[in-house]
C-alpha positions in Angstrom: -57.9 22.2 4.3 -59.3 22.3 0.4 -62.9 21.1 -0.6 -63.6 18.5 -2.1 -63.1 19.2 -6.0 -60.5 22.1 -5.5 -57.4 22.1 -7.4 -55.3 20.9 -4.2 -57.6 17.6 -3.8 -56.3 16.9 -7.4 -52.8 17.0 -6.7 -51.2 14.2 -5.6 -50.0 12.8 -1.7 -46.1 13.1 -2.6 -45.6 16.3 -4.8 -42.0 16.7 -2.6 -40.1 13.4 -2.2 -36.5 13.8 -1.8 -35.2 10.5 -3.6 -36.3 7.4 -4.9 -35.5 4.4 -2.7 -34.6 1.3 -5.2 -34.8 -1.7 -4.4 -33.3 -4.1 -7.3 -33.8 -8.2 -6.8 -33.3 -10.8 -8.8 -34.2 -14.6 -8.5 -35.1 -14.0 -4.5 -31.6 -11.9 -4.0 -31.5 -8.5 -3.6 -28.7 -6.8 -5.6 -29.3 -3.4 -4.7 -31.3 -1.6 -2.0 -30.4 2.4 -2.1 -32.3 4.8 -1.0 -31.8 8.5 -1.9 -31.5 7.8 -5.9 -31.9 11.1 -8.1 -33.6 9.5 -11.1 -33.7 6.3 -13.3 -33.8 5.1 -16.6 -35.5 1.9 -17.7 -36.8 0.3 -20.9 -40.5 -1.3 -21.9 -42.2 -2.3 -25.1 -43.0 1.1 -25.8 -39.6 2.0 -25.0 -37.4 4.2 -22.8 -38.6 6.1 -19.6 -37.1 8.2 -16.7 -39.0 8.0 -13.3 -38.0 10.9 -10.7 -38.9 11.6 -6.9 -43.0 12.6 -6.8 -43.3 10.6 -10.1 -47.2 8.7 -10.4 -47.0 5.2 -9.5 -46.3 3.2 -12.0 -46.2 -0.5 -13.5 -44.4 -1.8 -16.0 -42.8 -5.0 -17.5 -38.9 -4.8 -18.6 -37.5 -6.6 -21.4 -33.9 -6.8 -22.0 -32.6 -3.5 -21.2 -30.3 -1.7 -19.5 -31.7 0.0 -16.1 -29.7 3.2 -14.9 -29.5 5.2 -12.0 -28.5 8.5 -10.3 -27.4 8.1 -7.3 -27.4 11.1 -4.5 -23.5 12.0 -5.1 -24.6 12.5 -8.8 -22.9 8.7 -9.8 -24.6 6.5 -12.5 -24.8 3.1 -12.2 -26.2 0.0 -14.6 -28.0 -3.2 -14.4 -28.7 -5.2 -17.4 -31.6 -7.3 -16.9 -33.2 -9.6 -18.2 -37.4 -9.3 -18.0 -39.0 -8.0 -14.7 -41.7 -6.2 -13.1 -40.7 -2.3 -12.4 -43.1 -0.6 -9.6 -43.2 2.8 -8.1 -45.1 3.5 -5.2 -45.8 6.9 -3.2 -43.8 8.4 -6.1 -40.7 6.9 -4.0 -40.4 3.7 -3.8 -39.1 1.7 -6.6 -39.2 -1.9 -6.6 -37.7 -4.1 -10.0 -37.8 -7.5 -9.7 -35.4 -9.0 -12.5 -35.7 -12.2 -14.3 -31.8 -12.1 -14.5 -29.6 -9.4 -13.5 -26.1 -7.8 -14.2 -24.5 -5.1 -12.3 -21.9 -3.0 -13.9 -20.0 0.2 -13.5 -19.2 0.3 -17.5 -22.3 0.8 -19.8 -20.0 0.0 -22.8 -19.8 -3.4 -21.1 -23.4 -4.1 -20.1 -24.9 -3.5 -23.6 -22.0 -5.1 -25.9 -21.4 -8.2 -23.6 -24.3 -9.0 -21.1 -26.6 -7.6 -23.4 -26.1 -9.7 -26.5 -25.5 -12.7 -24.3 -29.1 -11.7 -22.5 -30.5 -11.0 -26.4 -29.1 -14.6 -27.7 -30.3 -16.2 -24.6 -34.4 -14.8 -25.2 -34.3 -15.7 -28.7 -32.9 -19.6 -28.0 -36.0 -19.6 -25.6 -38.3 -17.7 -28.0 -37.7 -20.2 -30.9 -37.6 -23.4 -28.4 -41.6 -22.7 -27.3 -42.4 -22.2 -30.8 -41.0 -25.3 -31.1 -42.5 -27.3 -28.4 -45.8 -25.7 -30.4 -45.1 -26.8 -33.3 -44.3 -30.4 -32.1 -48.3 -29.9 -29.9 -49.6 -29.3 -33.1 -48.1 -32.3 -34.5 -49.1 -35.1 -32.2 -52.4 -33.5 -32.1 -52.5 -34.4 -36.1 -51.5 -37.6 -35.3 -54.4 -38.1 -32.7 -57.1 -37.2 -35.0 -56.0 -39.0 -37.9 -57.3 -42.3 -37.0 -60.9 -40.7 -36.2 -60.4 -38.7 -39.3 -60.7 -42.2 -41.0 -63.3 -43.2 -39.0 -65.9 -40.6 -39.1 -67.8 -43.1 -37.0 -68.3 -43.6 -33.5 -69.4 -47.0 -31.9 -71.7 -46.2 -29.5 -73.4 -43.8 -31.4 -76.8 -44.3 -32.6 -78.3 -44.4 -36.2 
């Protein structure tokens, strides 16, 4: 057993996992559930990552990407999804929870049909809030402009 402070206590509680056990859901069904997985490949804001066994946990929030995996027989497969939550725990288990998801065994496929479709689809809802905004904005307008005209309230006091 290591002190307290010794370079073992740093290291952490998984440093030899044998696979990743991914478990892929979307919209309360669960699409994948493999354990065994050699590596994966997923996309964030700040971009692309790989995750292997004995990775540090992690959190992150997918955009519209493409999420790949190794499985143990050395065989990649793809899910294009569409926003999610990606967690690793234990530096083995791997939960994504997809807004919308695609599997696919062509990667050609995934990013020049489900991916534009999954592209058009965020920017129709991107450009429909800023809408709905702009229409806020515009019956606030129309709220004030009566008081704008009268500055002055009736029960206030001179």
């Amino acid at each position: 057993m290591s002190e307290p402070g010794t370079a073992d206590a740093r290291l952490p509680a998984w440093p030899h996992v044998a696979g990743l056990h991914l478990v892929l859901s979307s919209l309360g069904s669960v699409l994948v559930d493999e354990a065994g997985v050699r590596s994966v490949r997923a996309q964030d804001a700040s971009g692309g990552f790989g995750l292997w066994p004995g990775h540090a946990d992690l959190l992150s929030l997918l955009g519209v990407g493409v999420l790949s995996w190794r499985d143990a027989q050395q065989h990649w497969h793809y899910c294009a999804v569409s926003g999610g939550v990606l967690t690793l725990q234990r530096g083995c288990d791997l939960h994504v929870a997809a807004r919308e998801a695609v599997l696919g065994d062509d990667l050609d496929q995934l990013e020049h049909q489900v991916l534009a479709r999954l592209r058009e689809r965020e920017q129709r809802e991107q450009a429909a809030r800023r809408n709905s905004r702009h229409l806020e904005v515009q019956v606030l307008r129309e709220l004030i402009r009566p008081l704008q005209r009268h500055p002055q309230v009736p029960w206030s006091t001179p």
